[in-house]
VEXKOLMAR-242037 format. One record per atom (N, C-alpha, C, O): residue number from 0; chain; atom name; x negated, y, z negated. Coordinates in Angstrom, 2 decimals, m for minus. Layout:
VEXKOLMAR-242037
@figu=NUM; miza=A; romar=CA; x=X; y=Y; z=Z
...
//
This chain:
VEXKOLMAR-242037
@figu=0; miza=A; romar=N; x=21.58; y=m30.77; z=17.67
@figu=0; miza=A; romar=CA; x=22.04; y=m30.67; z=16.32
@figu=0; miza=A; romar=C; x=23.51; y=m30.22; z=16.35
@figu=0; miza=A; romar=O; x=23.87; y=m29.44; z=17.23
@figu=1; miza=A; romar=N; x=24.42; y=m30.71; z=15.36
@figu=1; miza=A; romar=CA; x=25.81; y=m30.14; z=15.47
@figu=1; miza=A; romar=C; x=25.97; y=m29.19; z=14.52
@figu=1; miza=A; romar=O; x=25.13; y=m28.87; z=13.68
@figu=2; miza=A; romar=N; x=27.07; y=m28.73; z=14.65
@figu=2; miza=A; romar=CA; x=27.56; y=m27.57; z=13.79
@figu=2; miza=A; romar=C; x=27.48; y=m27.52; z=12.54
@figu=2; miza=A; romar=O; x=27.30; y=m26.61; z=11.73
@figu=3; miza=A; romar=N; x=27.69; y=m29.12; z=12.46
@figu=3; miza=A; romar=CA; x=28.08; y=m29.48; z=10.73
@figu=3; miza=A; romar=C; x=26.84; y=m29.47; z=10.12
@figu=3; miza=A; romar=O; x=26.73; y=m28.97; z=9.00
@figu=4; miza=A; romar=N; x=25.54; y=m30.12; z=10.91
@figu=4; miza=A; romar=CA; x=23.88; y=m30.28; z=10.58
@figu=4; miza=A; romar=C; x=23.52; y=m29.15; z=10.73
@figu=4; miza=A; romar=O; x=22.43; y=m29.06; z=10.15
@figu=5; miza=A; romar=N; x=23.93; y=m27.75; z=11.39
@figu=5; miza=A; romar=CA; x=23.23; y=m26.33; z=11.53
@figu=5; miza=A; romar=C; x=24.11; y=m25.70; z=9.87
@figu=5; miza=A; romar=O; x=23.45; y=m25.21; z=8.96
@figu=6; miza=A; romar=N; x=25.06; y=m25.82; z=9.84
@figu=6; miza=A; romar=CA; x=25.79; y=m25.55; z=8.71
@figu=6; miza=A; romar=C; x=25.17; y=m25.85; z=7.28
@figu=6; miza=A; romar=O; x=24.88; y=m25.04; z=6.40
@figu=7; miza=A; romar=N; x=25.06; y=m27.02; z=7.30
@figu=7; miza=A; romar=CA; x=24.09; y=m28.04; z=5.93
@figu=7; miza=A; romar=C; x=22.83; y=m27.58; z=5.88
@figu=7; miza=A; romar=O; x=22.15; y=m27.72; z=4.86
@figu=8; miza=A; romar=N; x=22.30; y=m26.89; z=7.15
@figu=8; miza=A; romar=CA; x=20.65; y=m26.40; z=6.87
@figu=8; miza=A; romar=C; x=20.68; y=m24.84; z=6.14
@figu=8; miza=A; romar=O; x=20.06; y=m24.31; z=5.22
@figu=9; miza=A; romar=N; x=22.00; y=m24.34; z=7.32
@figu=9; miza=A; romar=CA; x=21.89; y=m22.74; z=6.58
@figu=9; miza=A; romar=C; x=22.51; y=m22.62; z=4.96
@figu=9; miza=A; romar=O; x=22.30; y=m21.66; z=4.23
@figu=10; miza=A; romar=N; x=23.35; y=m23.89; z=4.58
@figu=10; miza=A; romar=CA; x=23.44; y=m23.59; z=3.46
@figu=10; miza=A; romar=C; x=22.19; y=m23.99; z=2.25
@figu=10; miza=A; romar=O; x=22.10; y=m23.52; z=1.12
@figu=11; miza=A; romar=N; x=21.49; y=m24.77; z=2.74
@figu=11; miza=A; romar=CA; x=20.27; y=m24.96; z=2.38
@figu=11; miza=A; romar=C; x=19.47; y=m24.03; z=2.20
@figu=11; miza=A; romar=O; x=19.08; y=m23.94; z=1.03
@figu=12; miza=A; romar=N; x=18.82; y=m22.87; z=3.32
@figu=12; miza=A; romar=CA; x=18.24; y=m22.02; z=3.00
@figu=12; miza=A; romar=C; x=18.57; y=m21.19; z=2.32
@figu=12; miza=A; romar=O; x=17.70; y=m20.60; z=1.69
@figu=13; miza=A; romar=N; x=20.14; y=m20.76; z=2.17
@figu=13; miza=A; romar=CA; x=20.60; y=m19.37; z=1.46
@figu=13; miza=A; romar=C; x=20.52; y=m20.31; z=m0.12
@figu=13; miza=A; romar=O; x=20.01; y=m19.62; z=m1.01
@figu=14; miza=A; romar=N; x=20.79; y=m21.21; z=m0.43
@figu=14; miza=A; romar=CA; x=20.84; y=m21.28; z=m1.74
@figu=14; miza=A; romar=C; x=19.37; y=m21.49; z=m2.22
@figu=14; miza=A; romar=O; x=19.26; y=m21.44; z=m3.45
@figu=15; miza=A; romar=N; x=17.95; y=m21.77; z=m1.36
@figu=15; miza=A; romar=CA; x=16.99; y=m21.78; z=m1.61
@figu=15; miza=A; romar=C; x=16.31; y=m20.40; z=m2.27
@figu=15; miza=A; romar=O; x=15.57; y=m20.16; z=m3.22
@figu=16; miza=A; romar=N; x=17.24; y=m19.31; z=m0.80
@figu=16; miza=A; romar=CA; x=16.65; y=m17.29; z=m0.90
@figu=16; miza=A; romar=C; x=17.86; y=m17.53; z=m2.78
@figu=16; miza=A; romar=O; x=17.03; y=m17.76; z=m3.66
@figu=17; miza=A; romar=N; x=18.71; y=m17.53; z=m3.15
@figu=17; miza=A; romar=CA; x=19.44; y=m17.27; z=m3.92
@figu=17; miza=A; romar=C; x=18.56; y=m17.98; z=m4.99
@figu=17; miza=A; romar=O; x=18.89; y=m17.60; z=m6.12
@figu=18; miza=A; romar=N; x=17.91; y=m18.57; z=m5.00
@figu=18; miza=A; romar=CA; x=17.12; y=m19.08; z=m6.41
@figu=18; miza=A; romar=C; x=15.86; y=m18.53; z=m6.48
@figu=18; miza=A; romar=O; x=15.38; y=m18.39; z=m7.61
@figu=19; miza=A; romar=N; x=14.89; y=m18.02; z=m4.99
@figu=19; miza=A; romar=CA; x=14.23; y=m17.32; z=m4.77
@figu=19; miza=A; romar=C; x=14.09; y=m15.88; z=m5.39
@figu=19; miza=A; romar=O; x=13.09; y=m15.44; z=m5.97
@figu=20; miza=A; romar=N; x=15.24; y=m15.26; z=m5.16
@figu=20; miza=A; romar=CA; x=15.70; y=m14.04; z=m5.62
@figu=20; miza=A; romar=C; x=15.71; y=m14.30; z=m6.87
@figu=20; miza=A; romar=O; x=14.78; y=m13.67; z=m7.38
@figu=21; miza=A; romar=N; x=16.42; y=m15.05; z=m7.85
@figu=21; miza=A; romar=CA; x=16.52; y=m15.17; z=m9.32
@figu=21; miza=A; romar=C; x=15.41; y=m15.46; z=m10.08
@figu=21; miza=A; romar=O; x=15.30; y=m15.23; z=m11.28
@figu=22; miza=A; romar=N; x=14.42; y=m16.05; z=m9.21
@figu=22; miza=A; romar=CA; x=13.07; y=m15.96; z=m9.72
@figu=22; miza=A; romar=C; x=12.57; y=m14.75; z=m10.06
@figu=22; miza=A; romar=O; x=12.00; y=m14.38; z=m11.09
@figu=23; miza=A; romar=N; x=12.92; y=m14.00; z=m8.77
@figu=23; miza=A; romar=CA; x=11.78; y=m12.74; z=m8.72
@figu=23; miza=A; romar=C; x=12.40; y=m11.77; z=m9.53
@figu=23; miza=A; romar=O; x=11.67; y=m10.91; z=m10.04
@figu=24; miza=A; romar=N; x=13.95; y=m11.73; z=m9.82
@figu=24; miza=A; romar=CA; x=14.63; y=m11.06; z=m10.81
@figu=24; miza=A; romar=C; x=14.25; y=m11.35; z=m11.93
@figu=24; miza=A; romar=O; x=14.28; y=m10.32; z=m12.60
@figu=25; miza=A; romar=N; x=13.79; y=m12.45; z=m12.70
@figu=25; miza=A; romar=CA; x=13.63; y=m12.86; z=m13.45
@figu=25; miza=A; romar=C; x=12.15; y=m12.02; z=m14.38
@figu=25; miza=A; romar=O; x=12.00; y=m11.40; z=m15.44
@figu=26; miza=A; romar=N; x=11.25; y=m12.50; z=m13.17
@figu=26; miza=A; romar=CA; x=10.12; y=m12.00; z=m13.17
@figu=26; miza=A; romar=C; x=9.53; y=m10.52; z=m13.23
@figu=26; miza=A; romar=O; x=8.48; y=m10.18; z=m13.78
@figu=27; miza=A; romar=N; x=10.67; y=m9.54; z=m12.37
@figu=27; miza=A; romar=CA; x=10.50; y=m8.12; z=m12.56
@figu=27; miza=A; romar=C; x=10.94; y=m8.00; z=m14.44
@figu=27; miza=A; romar=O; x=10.29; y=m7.35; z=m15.26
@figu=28; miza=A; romar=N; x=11.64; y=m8.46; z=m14.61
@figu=28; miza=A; romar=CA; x=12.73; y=m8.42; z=m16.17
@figu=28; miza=A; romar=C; x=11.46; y=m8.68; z=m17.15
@figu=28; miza=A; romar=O; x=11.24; y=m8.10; z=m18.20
@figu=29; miza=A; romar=N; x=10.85; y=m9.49; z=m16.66
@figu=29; miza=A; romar=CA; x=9.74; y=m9.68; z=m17.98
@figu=29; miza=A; romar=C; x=8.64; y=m8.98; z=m18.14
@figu=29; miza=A; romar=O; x=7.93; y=m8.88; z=m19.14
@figu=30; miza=A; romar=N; x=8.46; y=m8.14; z=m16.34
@figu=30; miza=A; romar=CA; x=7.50; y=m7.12; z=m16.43
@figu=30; miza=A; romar=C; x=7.49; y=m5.63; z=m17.35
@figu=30; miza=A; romar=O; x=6.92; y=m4.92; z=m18.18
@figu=31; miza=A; romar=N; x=8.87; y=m5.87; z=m16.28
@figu=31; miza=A; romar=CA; x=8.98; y=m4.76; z=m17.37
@figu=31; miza=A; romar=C; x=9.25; y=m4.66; z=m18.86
@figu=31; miza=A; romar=O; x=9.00; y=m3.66; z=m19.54
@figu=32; miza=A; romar=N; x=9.74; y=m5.67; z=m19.25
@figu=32; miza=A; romar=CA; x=9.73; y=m5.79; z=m20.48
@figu=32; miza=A; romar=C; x=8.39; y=m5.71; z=m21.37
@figu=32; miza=A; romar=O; x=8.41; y=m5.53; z=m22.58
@figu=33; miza=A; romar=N; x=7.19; y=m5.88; z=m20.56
@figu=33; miza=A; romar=CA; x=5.85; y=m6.07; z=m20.90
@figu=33; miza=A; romar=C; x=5.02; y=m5.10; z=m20.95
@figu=33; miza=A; romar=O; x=4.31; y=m4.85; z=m21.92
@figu=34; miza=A; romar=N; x=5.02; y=m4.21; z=m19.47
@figu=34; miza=A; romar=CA; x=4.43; y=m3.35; z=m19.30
@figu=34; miza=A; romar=C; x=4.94; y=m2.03; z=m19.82
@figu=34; miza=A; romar=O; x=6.15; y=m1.90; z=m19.98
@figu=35; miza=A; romar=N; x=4.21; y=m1.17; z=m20.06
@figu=35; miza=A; romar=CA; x=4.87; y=m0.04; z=m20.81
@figu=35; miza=A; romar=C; x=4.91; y=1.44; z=m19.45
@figu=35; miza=A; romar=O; x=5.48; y=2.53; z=m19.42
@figu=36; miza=A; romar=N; x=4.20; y=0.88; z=m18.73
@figu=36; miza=A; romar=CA; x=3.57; y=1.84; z=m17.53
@figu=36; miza=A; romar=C; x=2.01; y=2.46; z=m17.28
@figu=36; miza=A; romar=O; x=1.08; y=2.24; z=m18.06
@figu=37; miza=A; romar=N; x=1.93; y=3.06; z=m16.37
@figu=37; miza=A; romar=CA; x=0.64; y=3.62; z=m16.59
@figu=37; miza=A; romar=C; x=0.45; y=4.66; z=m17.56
@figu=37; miza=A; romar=O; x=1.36; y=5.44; z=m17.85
@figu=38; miza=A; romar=N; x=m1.07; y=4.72; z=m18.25
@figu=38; miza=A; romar=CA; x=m1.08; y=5.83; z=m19.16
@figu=38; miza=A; romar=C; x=m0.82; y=6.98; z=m18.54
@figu=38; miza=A; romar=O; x=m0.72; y=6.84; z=m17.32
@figu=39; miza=A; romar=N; x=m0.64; y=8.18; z=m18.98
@figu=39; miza=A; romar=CA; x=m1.04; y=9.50; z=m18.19
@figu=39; miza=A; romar=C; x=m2.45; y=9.92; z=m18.06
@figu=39; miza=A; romar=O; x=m3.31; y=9.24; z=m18.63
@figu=40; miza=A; romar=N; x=m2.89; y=11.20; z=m17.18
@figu=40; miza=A; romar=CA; x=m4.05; y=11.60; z=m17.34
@figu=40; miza=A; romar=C; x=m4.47; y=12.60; z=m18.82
@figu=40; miza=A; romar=O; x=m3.61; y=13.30; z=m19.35
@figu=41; miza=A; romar=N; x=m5.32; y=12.56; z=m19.14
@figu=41; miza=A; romar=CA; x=m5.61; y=13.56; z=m20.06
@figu=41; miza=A; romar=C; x=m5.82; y=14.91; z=m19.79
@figu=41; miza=A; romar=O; x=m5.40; y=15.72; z=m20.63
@figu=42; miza=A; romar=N; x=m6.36; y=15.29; z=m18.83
@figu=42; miza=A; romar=CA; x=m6.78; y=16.48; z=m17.76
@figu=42; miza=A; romar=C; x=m6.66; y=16.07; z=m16.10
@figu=42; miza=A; romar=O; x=m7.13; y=15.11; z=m15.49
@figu=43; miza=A; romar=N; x=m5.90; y=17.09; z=m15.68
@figu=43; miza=A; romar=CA; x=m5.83; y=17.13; z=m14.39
@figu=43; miza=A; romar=C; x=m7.30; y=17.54; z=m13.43
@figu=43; miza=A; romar=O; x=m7.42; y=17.33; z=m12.23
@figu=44; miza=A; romar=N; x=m8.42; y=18.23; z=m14.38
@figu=44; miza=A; romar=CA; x=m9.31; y=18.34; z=m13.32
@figu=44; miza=A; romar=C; x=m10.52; y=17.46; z=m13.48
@figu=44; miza=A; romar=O; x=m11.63; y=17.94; z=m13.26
@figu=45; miza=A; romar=N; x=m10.40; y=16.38; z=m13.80
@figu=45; miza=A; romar=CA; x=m10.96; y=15.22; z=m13.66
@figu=45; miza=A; romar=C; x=m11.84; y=14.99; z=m12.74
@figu=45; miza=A; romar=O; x=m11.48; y=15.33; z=m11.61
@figu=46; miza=A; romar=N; x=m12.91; y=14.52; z=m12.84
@figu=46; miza=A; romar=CA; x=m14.23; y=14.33; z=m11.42
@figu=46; miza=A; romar=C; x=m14.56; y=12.94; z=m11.31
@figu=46; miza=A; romar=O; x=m14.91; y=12.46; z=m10.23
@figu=47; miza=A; romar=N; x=m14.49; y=12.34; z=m12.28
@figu=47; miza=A; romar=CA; x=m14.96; y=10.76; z=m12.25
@figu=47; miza=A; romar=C; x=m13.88; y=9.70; z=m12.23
@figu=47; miza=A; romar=O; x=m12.88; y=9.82; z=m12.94
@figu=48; miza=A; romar=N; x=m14.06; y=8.66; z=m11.43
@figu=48; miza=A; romar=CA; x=m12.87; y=7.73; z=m11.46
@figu=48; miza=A; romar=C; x=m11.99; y=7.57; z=m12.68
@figu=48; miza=A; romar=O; x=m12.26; y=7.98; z=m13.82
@figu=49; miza=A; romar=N; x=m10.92; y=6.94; z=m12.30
@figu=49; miza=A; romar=CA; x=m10.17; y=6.91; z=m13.69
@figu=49; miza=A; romar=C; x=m8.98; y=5.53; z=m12.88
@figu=49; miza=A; romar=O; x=m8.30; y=5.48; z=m11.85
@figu=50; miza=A; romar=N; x=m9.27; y=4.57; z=m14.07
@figu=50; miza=A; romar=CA; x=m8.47; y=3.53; z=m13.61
@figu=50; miza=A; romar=C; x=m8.73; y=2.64; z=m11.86
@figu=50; miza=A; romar=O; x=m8.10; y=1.65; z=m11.46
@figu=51; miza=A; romar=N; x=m9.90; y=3.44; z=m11.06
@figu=51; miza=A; romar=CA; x=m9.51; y=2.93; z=m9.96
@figu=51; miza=A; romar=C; x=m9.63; y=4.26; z=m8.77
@figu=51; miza=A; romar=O; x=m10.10; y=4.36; z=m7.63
@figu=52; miza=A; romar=N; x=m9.02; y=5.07; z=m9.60
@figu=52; miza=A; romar=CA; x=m8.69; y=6.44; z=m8.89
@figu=52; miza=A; romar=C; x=m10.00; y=7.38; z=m8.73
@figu=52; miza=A; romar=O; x=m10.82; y=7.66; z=m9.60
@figu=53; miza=A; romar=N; x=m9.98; y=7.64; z=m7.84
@figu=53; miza=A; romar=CA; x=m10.95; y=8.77; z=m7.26
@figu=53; miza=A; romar=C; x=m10.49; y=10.16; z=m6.86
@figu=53; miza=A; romar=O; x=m10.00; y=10.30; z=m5.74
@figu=54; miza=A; romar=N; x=m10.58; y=11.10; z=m7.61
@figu=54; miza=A; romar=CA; x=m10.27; y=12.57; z=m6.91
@figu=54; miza=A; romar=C; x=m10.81; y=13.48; z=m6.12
@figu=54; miza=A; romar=O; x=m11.81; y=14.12; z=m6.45
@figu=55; miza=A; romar=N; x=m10.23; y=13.63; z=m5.01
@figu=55; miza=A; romar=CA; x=m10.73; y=14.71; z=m3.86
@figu=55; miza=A; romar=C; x=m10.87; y=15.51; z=m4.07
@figu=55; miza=A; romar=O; x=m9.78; y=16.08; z=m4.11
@figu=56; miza=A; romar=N; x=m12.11; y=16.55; z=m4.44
@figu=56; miza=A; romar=CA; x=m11.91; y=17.96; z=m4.43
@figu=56; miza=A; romar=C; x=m11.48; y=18.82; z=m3.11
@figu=56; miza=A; romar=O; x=m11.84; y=18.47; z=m1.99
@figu=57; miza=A; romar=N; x=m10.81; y=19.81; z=m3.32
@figu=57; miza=A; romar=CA; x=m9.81; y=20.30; z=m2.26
@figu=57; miza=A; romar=C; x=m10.47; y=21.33; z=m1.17
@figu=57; miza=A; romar=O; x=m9.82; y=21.83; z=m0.26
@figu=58; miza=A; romar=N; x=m12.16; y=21.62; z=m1.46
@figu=58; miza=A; romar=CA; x=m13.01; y=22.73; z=m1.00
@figu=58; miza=A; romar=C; x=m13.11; y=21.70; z=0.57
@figu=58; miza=A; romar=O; x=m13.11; y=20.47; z=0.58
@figu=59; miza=A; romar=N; x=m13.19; y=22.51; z=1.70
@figu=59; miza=A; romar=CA; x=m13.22; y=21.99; z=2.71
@figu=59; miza=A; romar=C; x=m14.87; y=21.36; z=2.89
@figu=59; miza=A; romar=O; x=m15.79; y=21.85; z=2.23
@figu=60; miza=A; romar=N; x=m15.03; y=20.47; z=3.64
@figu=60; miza=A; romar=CA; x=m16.17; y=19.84; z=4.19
@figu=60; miza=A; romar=C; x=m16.99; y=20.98; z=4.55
@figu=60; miza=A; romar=O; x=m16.68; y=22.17; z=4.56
@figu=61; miza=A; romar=N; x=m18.35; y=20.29; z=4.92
@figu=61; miza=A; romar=CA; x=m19.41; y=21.46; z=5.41
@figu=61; miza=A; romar=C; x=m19.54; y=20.78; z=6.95
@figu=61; miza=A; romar=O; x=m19.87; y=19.67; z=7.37
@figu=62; miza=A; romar=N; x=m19.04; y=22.22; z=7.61
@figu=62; miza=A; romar=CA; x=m19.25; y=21.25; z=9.04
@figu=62; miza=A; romar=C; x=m20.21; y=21.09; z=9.84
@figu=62; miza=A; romar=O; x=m20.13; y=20.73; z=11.02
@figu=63; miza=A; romar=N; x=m21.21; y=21.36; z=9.19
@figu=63; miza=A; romar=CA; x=m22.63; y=20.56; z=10.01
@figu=63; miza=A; romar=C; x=m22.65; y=19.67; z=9.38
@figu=63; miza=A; romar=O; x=m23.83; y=19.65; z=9.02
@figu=64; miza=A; romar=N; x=m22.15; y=18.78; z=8.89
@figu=64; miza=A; romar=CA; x=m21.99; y=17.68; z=8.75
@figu=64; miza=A; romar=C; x=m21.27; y=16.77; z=9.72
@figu=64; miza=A; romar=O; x=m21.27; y=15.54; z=9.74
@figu=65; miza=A; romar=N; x=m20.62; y=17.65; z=10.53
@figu=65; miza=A; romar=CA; x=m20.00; y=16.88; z=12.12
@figu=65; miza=A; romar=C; x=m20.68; y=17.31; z=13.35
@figu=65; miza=A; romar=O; x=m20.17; y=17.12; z=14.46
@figu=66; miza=A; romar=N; x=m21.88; y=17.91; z=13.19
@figu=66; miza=A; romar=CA; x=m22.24; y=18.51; z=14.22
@figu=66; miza=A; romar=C; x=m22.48; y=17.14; z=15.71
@figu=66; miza=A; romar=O; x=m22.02; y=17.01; z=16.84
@figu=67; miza=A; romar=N; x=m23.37; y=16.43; z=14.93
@figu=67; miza=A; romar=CA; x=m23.25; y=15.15; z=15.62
@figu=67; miza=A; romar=C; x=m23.15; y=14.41; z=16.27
@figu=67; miza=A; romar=O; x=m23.79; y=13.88; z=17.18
@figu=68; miza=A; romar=N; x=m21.57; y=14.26; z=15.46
@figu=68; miza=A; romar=CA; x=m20.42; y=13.61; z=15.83
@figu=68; miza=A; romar=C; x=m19.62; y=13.51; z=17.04
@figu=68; miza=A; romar=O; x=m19.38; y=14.47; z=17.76
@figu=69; miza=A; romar=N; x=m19.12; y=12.03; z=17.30
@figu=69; miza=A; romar=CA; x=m18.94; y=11.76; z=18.59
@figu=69; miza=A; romar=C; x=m17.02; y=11.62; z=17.94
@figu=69; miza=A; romar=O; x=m16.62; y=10.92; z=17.01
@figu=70; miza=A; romar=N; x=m16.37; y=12.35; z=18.65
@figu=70; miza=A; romar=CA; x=m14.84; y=12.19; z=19.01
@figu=70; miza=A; romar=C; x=m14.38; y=10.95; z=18.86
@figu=70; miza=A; romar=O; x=m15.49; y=10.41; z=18.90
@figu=71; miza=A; romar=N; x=m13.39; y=9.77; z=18.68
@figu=71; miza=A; romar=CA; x=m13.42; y=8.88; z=18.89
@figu=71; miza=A; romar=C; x=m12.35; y=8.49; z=19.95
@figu=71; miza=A; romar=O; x=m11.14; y=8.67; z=19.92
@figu=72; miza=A; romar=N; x=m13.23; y=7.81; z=21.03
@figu=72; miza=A; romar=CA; x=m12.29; y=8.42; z=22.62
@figu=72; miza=A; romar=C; x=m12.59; y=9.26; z=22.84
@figu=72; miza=A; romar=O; x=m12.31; y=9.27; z=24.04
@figu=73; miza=A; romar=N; x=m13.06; y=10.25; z=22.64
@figu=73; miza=A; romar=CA; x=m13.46; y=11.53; z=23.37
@figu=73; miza=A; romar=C; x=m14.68; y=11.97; z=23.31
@figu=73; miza=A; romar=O; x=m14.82; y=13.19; z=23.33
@figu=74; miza=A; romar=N; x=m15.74; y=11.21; z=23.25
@figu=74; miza=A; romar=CA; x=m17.07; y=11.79; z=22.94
@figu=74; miza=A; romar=C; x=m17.66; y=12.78; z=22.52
@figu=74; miza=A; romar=O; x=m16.97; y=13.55; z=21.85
@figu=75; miza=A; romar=N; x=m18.54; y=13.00; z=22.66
@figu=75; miza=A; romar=CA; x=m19.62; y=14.24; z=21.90
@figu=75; miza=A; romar=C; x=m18.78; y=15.50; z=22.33
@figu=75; miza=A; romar=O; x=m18.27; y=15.64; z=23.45
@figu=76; miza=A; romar=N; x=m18.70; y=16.47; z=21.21
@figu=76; miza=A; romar=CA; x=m17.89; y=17.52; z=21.08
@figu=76; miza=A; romar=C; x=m19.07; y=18.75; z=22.08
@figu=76; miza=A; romar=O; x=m20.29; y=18.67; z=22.27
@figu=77; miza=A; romar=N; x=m18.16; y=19.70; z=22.49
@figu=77; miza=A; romar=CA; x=m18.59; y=20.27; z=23.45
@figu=77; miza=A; romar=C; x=m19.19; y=20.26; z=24.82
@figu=77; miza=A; romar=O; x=m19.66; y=21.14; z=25.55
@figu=78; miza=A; romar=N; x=m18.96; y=18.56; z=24.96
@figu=78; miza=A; romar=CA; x=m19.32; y=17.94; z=26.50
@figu=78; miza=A; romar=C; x=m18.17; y=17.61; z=27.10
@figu=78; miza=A; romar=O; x=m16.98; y=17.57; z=26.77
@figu=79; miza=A; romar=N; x=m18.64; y=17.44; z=27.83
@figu=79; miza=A; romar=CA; x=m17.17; y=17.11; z=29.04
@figu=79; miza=A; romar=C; x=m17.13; y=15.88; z=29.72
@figu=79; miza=A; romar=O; x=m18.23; y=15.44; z=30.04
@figu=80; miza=A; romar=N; x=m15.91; y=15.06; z=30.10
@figu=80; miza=A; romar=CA; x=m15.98; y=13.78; z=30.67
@figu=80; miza=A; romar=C; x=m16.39; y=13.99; z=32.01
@figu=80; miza=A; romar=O; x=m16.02; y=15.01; z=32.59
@figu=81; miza=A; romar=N; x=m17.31; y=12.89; z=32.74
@figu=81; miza=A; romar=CA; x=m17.37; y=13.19; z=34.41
@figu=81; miza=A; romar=C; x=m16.55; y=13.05; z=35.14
@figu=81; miza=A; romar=O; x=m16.73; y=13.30; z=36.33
//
């Protein structure tokens, strides 16, 4: 390929990204023009989904609930590799 045919392609692609881009400019412009945002919460101590969202309560796990449990890579806790 010559210079002049590598030239004619890259100007090809940049004016392709440059209409690309004006799309997506375009497209943010009408979002936002549309969307107003997310609502807020009503209460912060919320227990049941909301929108999607699920809240963690912050009380630590019960740890016999890992008693179990195998390491991952490292197997069963309190054993040792041979």
């Amino acid at each position: 390929m010559s210079l002049h045919e590598e030239l004619t392609v890259v100007q090809h692609c940049l004016d392709d990204l440059v209409r690309t881009v004006g799309r997506l400019e375009r497209s943010l412009a009408r979002l936002r023009a549309t969307e107003a945002g997310p609502a807020p919460l009503e209460a912060a101590d919320r227990t049941g989904p909301v929108d999607g969202v699920i809240t963690i309560s912050e009380t630590p796990y019960d740890a016999t609930l890992w008693t179990d449990s195998d390491d991952e890579g490292l197997g069963v806790r309190g054993r040792h590799a041979p």
